[in-house]
N, CA, C and O of each residue as an XYZ file, in Angstrom:
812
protein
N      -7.780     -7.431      7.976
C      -7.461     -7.190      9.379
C      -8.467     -6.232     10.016
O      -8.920     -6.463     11.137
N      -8.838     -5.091      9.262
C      -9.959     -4.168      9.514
C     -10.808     -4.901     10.065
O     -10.980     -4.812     11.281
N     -11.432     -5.671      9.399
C     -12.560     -6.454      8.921
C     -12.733     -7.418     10.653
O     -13.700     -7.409     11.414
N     -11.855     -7.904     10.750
C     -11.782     -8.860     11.874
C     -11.681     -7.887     13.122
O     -12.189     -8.132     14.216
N     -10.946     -6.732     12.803
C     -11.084     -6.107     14.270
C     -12.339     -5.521     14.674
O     -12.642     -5.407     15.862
N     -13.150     -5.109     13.634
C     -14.801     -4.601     13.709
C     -15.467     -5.551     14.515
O     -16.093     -5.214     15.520
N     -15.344     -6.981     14.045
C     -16.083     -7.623     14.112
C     -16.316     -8.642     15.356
O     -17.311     -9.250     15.750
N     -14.589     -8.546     15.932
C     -14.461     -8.575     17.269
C     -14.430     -7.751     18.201
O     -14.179     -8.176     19.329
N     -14.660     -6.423     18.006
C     -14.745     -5.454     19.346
C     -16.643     -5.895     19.240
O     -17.119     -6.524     20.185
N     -17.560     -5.497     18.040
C     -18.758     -6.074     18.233
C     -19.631     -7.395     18.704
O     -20.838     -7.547     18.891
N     -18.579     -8.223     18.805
C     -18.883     -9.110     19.429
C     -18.731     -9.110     20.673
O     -19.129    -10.162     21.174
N     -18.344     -8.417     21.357
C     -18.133     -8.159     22.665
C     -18.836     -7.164     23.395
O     -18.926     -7.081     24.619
N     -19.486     -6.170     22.250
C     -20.490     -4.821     22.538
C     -21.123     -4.209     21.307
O     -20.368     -4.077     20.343
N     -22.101     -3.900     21.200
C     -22.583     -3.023     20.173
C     -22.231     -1.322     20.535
O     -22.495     -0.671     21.546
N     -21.698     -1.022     19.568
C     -20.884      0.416     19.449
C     -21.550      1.530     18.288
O     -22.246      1.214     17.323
N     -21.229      2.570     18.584
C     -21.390      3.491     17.864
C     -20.445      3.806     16.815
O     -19.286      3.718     17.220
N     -20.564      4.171     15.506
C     -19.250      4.434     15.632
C     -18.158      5.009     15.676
O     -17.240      4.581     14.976
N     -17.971      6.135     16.515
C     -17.085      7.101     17.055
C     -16.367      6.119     17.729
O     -15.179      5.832     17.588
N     -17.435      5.485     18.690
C     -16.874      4.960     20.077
C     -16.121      3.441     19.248
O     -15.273      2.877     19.939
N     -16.418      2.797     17.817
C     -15.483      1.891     17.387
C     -14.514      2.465     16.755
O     -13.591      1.731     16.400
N     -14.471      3.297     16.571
C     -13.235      3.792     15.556
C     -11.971      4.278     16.820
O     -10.847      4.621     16.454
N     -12.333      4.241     18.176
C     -11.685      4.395     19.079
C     -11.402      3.509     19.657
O     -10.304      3.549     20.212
N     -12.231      2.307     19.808
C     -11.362      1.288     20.087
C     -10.876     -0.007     19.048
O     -10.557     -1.175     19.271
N     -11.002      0.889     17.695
C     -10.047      0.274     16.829
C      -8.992      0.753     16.993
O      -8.127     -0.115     17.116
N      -8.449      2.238     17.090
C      -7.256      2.742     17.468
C      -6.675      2.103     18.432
O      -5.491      2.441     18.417
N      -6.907      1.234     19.403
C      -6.699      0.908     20.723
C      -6.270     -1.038     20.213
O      -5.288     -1.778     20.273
N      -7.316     -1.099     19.871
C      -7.006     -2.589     18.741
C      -5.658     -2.873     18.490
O      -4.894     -3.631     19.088
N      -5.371     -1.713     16.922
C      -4.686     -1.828     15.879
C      -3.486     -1.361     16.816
O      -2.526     -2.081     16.544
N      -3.240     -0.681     17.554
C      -2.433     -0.224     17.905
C      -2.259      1.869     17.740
O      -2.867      2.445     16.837
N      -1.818      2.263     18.244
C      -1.718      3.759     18.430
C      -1.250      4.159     16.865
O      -1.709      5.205     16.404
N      -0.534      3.516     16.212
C      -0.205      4.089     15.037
C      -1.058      3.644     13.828
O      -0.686      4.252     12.824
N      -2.029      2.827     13.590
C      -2.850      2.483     12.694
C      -3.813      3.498     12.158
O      -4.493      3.140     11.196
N      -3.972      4.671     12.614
C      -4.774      5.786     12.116
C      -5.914      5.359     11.377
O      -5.964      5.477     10.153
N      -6.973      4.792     12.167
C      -8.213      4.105     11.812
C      -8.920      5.674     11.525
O      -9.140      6.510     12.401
N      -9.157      5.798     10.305
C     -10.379      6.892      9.530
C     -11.658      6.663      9.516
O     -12.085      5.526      9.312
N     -12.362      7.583      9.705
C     -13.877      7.113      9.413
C     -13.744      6.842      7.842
O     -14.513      6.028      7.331
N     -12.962      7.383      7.206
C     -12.914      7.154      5.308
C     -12.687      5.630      5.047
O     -12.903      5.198      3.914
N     -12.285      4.838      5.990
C     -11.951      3.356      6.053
C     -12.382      2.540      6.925
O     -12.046      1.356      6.885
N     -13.294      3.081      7.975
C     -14.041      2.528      9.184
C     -15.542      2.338      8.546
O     -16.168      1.320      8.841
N     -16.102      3.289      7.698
C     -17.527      3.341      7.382
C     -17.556      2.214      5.677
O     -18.452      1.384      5.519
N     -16.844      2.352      4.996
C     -16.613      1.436      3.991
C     -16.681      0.029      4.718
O     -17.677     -0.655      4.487
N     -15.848     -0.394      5.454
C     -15.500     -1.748      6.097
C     -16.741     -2.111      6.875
O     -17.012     -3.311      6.916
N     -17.677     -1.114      7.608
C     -18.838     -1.457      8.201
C     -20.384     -1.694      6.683
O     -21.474     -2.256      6.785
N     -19.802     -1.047      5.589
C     -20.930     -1.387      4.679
C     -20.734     -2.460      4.105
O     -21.664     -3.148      3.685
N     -19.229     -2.850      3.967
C     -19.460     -4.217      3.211
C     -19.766     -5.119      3.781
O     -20.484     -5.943      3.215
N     -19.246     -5.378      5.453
C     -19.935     -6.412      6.770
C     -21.213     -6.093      6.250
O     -21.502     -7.039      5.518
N     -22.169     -5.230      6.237
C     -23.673     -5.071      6.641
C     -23.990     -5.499      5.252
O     -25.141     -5.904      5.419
N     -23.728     -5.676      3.997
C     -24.318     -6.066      3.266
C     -23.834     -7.568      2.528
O     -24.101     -8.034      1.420
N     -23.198     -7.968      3.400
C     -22.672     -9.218      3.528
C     -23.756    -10.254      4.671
O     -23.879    -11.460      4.885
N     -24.342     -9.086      5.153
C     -24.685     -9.745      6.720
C     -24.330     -9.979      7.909
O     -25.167    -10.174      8.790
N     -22.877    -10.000      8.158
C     -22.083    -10.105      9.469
C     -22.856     -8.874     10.263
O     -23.312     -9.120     11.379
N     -22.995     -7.641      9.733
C     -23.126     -6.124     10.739
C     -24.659     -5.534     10.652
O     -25.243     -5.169      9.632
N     -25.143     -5.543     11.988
C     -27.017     -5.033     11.914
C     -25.990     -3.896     12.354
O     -24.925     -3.904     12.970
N     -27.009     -2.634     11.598
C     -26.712     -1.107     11.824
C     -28.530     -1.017     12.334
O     -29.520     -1.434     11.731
N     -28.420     -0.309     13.651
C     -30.091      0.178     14.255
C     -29.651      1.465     14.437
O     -28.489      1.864     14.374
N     -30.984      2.301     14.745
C     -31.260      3.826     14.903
C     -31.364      3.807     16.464
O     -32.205      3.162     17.090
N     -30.453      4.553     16.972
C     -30.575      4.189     18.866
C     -31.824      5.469     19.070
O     -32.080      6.559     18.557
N     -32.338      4.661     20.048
C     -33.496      5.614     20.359
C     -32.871      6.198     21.603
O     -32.021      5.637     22.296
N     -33.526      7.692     21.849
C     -33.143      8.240     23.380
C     -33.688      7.199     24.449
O     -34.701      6.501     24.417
N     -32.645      7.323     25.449
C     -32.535      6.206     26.483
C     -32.424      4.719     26.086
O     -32.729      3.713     26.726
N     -31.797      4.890     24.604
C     -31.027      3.442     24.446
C     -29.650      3.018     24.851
O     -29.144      3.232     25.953
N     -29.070      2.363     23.791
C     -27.453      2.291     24.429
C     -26.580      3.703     24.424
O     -26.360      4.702     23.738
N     -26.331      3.233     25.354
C     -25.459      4.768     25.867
C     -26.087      5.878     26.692
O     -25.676      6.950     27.137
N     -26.774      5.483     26.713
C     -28.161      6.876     27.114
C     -27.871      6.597     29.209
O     -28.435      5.686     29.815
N     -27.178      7.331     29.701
C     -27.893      7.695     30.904
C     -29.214      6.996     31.526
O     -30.281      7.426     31.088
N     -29.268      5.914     32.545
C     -30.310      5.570     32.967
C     -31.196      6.786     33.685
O     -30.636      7.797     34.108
N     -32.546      6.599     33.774
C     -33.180      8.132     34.962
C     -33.874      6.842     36.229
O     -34.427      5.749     36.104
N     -33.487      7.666     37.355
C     -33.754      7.422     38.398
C     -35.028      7.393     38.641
O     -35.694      8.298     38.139
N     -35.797      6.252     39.554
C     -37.195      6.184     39.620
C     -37.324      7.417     40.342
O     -36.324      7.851     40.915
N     -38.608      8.159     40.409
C     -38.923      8.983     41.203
C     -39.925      8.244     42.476
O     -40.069      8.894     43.512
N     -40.461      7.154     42.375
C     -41.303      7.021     43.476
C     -42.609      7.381     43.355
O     -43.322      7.186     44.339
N     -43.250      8.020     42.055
C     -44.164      8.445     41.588
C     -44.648      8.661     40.245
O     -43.909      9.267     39.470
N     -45.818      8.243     39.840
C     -46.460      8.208     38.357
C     -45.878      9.457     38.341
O     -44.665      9.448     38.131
N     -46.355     10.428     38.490
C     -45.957     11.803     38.103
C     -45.106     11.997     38.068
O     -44.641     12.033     36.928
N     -44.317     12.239     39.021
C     -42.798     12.359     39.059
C     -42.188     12.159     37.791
O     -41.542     13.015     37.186
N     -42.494     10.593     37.281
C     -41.181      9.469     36.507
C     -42.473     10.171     35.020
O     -42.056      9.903     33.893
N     -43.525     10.775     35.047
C     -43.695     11.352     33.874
C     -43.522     12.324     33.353
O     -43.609     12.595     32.155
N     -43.115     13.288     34.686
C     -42.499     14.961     33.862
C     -40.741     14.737     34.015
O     -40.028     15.725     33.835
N     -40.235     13.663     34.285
C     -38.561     13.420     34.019
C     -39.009     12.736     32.689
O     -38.404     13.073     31.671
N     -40.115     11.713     32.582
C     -39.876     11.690     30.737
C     -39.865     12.409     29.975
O     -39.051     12.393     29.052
N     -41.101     13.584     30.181
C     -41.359     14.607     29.346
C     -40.085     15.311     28.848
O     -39.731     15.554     27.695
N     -39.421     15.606     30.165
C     -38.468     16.650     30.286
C     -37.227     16.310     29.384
O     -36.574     17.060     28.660
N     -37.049     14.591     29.700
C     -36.034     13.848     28.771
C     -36.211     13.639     26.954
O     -35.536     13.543     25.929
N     -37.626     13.654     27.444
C     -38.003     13.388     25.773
C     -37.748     15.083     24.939
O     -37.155     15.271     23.877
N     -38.267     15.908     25.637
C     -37.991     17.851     25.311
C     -36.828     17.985     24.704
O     -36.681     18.395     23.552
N     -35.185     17.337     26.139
C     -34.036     17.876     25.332
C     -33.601     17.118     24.137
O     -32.801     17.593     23.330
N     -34.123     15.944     24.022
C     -33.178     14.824     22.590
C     -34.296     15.139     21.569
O     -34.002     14.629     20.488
N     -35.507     15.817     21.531
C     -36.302     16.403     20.524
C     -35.752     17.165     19.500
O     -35.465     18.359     19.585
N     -35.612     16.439     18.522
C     -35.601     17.214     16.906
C     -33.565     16.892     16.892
O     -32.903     17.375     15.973
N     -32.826     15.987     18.115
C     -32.306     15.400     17.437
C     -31.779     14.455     16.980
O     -31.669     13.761     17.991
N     -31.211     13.696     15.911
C     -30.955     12.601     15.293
C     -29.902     11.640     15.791
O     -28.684     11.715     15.952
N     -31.052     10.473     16.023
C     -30.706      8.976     16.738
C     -28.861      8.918     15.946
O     -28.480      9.199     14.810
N     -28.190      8.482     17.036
C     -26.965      7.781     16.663
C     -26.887      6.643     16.156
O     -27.681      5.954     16.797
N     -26.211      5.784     15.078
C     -26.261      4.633     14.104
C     -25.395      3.870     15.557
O     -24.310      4.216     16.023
N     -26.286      2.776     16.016
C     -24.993      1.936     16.328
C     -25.577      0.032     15.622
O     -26.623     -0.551     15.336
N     -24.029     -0.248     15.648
C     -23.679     -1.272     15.141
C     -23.454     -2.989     16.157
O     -22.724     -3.177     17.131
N     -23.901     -3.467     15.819
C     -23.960     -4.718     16.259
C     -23.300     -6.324     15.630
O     -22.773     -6.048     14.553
N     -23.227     -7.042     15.761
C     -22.441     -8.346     15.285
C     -23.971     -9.357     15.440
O     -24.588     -9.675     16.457
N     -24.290     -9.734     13.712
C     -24.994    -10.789     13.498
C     -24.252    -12.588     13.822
O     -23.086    -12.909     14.053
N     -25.257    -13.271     13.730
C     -24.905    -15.082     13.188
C     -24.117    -14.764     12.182
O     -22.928    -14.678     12.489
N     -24.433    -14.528     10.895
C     -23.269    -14.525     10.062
C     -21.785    -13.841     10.376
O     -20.706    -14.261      9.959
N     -22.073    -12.356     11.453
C     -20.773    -12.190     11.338
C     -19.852    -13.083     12.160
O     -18.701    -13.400     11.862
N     -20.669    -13.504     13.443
C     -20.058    -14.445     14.269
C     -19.201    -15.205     14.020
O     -18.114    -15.348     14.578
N     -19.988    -16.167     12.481
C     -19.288    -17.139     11.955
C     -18.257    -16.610     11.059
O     -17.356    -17.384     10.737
N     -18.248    -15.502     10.639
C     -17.166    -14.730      9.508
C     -15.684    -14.311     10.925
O     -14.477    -14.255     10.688
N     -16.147    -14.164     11.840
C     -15.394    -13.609     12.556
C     -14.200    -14.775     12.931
O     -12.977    -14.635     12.925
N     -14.879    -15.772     13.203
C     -14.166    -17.153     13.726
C     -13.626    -17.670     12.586
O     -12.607    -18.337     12.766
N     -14.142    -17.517     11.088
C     -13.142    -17.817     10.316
C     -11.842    -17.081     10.032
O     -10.724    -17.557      9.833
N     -12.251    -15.776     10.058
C     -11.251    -14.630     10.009
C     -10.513    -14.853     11.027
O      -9.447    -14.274     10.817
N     -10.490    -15.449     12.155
C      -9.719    -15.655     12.804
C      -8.875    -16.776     13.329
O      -8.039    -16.803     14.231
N      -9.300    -17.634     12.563
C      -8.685    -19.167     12.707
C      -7.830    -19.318     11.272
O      -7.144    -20.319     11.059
N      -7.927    -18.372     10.445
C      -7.789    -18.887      8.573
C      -6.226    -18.582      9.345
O      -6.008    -17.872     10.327
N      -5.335    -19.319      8.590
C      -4.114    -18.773      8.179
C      -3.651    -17.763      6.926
O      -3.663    -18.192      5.772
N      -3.342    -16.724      7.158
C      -2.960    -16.171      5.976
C      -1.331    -15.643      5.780
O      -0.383    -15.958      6.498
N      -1.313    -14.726      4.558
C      -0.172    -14.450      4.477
C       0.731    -13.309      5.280
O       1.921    -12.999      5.347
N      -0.715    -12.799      5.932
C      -0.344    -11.650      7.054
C       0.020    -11.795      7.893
O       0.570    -10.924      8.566
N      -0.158    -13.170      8.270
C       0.480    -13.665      9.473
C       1.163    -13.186     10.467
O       0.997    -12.949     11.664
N       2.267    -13.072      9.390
C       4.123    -12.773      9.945
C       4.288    -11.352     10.236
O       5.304    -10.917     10.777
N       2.952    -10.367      9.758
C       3.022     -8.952     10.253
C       2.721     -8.843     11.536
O       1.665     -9.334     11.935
N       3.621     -8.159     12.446
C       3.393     -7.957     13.709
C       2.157     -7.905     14.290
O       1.711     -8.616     15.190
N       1.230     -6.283     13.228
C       0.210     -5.874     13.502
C      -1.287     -7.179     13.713
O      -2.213     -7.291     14.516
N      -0.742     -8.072     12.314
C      -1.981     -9.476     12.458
C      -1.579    -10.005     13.521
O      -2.445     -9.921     14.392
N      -0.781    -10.447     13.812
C      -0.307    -11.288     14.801
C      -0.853    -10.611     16.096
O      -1.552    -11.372     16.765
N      -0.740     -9.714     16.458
C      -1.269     -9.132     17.928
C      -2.632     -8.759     18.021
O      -3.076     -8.281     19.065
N      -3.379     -8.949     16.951
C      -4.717     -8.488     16.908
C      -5.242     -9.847     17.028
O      -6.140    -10.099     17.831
N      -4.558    -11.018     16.026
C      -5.198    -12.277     16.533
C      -5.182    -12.800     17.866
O      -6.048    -13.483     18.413
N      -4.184    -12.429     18.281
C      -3.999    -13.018     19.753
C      -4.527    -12.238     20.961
O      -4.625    -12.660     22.113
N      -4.884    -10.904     20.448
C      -5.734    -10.392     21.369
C      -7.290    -10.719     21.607
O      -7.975    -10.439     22.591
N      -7.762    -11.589     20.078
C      -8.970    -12.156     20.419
C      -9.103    -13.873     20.304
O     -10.056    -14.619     20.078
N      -7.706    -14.091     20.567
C      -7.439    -15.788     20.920
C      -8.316    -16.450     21.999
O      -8.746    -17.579     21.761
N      -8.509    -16.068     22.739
C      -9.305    -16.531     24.121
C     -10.460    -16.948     22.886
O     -10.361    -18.161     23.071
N     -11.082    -16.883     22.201
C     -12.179    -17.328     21.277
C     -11.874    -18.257     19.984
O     -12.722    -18.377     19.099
N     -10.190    -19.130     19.904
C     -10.363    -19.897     19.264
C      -9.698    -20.950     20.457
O      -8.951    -20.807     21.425
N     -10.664    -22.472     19.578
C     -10.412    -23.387     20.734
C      -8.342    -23.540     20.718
O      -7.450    -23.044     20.030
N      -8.403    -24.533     21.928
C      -7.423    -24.830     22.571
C      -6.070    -24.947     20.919
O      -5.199    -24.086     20.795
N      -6.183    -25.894     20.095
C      -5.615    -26.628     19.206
C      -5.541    -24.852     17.812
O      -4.762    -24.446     16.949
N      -6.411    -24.553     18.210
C      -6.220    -23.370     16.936
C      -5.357    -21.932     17.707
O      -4.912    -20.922     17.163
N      -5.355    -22.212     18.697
C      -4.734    -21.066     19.250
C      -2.823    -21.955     19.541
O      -1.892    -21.150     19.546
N      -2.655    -22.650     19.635
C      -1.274    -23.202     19.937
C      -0.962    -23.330     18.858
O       0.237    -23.058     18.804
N      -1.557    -23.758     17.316
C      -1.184    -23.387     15.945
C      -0.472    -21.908     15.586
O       0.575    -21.640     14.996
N      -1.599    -20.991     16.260
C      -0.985    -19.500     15.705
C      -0.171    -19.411     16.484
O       0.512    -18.592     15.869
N       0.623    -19.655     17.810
C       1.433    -19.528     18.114
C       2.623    -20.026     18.269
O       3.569    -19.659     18.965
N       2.397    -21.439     17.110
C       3.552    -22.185     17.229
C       4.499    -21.521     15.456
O       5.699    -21.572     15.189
N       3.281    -20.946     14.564
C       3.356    -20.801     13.274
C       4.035    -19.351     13.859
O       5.080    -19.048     13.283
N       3.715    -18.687     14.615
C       4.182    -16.865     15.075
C       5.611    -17.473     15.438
O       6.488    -16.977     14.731
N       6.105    -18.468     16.403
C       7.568    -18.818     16.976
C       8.459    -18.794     15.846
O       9.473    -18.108     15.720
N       7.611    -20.210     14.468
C       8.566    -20.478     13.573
C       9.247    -19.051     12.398
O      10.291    -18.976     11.749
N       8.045    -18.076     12.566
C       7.928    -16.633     11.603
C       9.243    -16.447     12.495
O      10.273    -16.841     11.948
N       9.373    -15.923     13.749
C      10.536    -15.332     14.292
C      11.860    -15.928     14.454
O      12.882    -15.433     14.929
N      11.690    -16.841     14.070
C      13.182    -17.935     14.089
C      13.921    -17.794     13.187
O      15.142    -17.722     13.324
N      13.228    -17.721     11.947
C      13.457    -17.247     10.675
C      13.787    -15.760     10.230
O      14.407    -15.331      9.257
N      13.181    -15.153     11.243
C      13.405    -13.294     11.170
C      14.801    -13.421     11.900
O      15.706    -12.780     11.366
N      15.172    -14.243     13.191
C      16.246    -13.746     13.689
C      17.631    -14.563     13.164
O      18.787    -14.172     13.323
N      17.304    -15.496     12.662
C      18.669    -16.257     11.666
C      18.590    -14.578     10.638
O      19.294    -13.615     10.944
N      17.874    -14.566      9.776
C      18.269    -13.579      9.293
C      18.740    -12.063      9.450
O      19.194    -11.282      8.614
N      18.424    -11.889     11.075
C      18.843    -10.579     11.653
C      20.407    -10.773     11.954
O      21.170     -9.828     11.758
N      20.920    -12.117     12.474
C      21.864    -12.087     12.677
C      22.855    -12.529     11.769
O      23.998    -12.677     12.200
N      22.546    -12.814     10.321
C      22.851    -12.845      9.359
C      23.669    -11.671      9.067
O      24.892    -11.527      9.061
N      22.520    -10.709      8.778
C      22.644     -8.946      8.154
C      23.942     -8.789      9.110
O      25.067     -8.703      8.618
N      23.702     -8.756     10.590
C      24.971     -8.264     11.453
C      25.753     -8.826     11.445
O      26.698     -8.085     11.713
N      26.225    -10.189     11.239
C      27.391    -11.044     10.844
C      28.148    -10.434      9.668
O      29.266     -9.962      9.871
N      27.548    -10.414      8.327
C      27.970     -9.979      7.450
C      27.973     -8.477      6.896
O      28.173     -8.281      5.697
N      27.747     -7.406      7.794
C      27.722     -6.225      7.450
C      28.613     -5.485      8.754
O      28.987     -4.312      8.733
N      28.775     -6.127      9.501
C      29.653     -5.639     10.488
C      30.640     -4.458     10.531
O      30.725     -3.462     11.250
N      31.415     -4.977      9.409
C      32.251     -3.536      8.804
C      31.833     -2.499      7.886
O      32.267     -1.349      7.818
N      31.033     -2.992      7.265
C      30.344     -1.708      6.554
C      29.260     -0.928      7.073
O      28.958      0.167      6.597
N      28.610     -1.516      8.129
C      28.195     -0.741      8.862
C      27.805      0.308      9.769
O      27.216     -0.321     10.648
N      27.776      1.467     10.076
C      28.401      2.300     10.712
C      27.376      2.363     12.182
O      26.158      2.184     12.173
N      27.970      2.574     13.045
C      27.724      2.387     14.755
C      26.338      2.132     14.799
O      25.903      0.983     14.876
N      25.679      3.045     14.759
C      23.966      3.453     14.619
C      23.254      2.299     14.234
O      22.468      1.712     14.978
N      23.626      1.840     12.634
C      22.891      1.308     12.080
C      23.395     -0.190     12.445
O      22.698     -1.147     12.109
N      24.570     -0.370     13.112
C      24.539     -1.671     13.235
C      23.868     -2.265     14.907
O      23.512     -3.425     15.119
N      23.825     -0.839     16.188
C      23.306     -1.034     17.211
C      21.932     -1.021     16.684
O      21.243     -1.244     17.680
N      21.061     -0.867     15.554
C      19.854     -1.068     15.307
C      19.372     -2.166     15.150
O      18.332     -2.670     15.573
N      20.408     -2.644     14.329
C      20.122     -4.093     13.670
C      20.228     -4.937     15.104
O      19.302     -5.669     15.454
N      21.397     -4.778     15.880
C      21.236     -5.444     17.386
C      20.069     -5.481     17.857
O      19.518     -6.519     18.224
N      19.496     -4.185     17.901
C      18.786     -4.405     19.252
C      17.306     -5.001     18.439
O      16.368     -5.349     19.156
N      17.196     -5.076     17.121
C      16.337     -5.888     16.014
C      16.307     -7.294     16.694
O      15.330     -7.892     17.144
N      17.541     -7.652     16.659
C      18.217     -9.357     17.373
C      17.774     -9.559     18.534
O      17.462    -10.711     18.832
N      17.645     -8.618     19.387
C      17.518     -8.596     21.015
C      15.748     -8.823     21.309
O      15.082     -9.575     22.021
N      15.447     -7.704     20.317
C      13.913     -7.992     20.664
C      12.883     -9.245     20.126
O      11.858     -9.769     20.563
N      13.689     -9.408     19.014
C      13.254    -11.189     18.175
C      13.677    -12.294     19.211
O      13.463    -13.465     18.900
N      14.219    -12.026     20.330
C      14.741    -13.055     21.121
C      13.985    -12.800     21.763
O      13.215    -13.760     21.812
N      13.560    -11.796     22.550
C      13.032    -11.952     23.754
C      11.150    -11.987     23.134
O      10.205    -11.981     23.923
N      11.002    -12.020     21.656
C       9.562    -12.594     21.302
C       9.656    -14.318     21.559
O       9.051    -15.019     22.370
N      10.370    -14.567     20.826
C      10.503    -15.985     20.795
C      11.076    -16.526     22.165
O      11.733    -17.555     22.010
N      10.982    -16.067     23.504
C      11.219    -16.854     24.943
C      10.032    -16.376     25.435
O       9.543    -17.201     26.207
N       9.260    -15.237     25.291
C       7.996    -14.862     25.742
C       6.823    -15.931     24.478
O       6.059    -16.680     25.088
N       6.713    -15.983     23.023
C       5.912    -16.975     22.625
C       6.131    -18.519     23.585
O       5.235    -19.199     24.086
N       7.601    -18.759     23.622
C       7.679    -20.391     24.377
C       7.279    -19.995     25.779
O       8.296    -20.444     26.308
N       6.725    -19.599     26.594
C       6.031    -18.861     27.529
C       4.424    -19.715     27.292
O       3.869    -20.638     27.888
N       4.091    -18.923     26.195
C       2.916    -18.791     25.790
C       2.430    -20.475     25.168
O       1.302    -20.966     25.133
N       3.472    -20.943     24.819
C       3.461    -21.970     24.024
C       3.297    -23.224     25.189
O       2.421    -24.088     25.204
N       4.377    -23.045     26.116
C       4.139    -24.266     27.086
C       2.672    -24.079     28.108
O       1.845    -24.773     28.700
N       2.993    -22.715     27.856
C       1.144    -22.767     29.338
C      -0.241    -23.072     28.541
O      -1.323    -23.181     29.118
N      -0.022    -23.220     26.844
C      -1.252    -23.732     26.375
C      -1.376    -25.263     26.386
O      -2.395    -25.932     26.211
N      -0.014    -25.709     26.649
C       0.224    -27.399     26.534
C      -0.100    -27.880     27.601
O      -0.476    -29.042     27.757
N       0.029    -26.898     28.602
C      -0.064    -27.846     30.115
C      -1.735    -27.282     30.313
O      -2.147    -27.673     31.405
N      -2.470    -26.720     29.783
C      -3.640    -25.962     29.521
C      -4.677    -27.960     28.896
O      -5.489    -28.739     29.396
N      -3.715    -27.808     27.328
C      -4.368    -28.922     26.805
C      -4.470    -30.337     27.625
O      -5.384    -31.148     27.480
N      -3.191    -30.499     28.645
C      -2.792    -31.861     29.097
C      -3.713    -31.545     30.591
O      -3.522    -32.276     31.563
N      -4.752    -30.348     30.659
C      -5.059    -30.875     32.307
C      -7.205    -30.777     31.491
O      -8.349    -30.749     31.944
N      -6.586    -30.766     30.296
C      -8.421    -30.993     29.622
C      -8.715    -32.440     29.022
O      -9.828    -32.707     28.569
């Protein structure tokens, strides 16, 4: 899941990576506590796989502040000087980019079915970079996400059927509102599900 979220925020921008490990947090969600101890591992095995070019940003590369023409040779050569003076003696930031190979690693990683599926966290990360699988692979993951929750809520209302009395207040308004929100996934997926059909039927 790491792996795929790297590889789709880079496909969309080459990052540093402070600035990916922040919008992996943003990715994964607020509680995923993306580490550099697990952000820099996951970027070496992409890069020596090939999916991830790591370059040395030069001053006034990405990220860098554009400088304003001055209107004059001189001018636009003592604002270089001056620019080149303060980033003197220090060290270029690593940023990261998305190769051909990762491209193609990315689109598999994101079309494969796996067993993660049915975890919330896969599920919303795939579908946040769905707009990039075609029409037929994206109404799959969301017809396979409907059937995951159909199955979660027979069994939610299972637990509360049969625990009713042994239950005590708390834990059984938990298990409810468990029921409540598996419902209102599965009328928001059929949402999602019919506007890709009428999507497919006007292509």
């Amino acid at each position: 899941m790491l792996e795929l979220a790297i590889l789709g925020l880079l496909k969309e921008q080459e990052l540093h990576g402070y600035e990916l490990k922040k919008r992996l947090g943003e990715a994964l969600g607020p509680l995923s506590s993306v580490s550099f101890g697990s952000l820099y591992p996951a970027l070496n095995r992409l890069e020596a796989a090939g999916a991830v070019k790591a370059v040395e940003a030069n001053p006034g590369g990405v990220g860098a502040p554009a400088v304003p023409m001055t209107g004059s040779l001189g001018g636009e050569l003592a604002a270089y000087r001056a620019r080149r003076a303060a980033t003197r003696g220090s060290r270029g930031k690593k940023v990261y980019g998305i190769t051909d190979r990762g491209q193609a690693l990315f689109e598999e990683l994101l079309a494969a079915e796996s067993a993660t599926d049915g975890d919330d966290k896969s599920f919303n990360l795939k579908l946040a970079f769905a707009r990039y699988l075609p029409s037929d692979a994206r109404l799959g993951l969301l017809e396979r996400r409907r059937a995951q929750l159909v199955d979660r809520l027979a069994r939610l209302r299972t637990a509360v059927r049969t625990g009713r009395e042994r239950l005590d207040d708390y834990s059984r308004s938990l298990m409810e509102h468990s029921t409540e929100a598996t419902e209102r996934d599965i009328s928001w997926l059929d949402k999602l599900i019919q506007n890709e059909r009428q999507e497919e039927g006007r292509t």
